[in-house]
N, C-alpha and C positions, 0 to 999 in steps of 0.2 A: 549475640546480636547486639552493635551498635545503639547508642541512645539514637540518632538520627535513622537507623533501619527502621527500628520498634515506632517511631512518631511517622515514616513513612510508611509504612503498613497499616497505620491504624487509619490514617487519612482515608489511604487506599481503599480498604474496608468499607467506610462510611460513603463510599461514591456510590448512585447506581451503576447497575452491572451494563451500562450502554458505555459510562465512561472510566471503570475501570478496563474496560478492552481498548478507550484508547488510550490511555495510561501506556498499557501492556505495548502496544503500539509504537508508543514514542518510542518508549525503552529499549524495544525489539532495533527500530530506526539509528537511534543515538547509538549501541551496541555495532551495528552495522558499519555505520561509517566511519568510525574509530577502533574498530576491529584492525589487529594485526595479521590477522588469518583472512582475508577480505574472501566474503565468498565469489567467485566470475558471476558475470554480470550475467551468462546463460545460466548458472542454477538459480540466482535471483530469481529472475526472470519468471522461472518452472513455478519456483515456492510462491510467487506472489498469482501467477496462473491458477494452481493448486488450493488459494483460500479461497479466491473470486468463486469457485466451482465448486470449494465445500460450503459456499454462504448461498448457494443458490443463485447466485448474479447472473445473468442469463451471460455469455461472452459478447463482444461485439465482431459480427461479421466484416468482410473487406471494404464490404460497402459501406456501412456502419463507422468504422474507423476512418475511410477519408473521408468522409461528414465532417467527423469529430476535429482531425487534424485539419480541416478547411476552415473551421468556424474557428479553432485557435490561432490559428494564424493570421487570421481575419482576409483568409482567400478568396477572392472569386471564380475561383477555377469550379470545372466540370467534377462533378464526382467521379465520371470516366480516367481524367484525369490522372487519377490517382494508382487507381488499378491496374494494378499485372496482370 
């Protein structure tokens, strides 16, 4: 191991455990998007579905999400709107 692994490990160590997961996070991120092996944006997609659901996050329903994607856009559309 590297003199710069060994001083990043120890850092790492010294964080709480709230933000060495998002440490792990970035890393996982940065890893990602400079990956040569890109993984498709539908397995993405699953694996990021897949934490939400092993963190207990509740999902957002249909209705729920064109809220979300109304209020970022800064729409005044119907919630109807939105749904299929």
């Amino acid at each position: 191991m590297s003199v710069a692994e060994q001083e990043l490990l120890e850092k790492w160590r010294e964080l709480p455990l709230d933000k060495q997961q998002q440490v792990l996070e970035f890393i996982e991120f940065i890893h990602l998007k400079h990956s040569a092996d890109k993984i498709p944006l539908g397995k993405r997609l699953r694996q990021i579905r897949e934490k939400i659901v092993a963190s207990g996050k509740p999902l957002l329903d249909e209705e729920e999400i064109a809220k979300e994607l109304a209020s970022r856009r800064g729409d005044n559309f119907s919630v109807g709107h939105f749904l299929i």
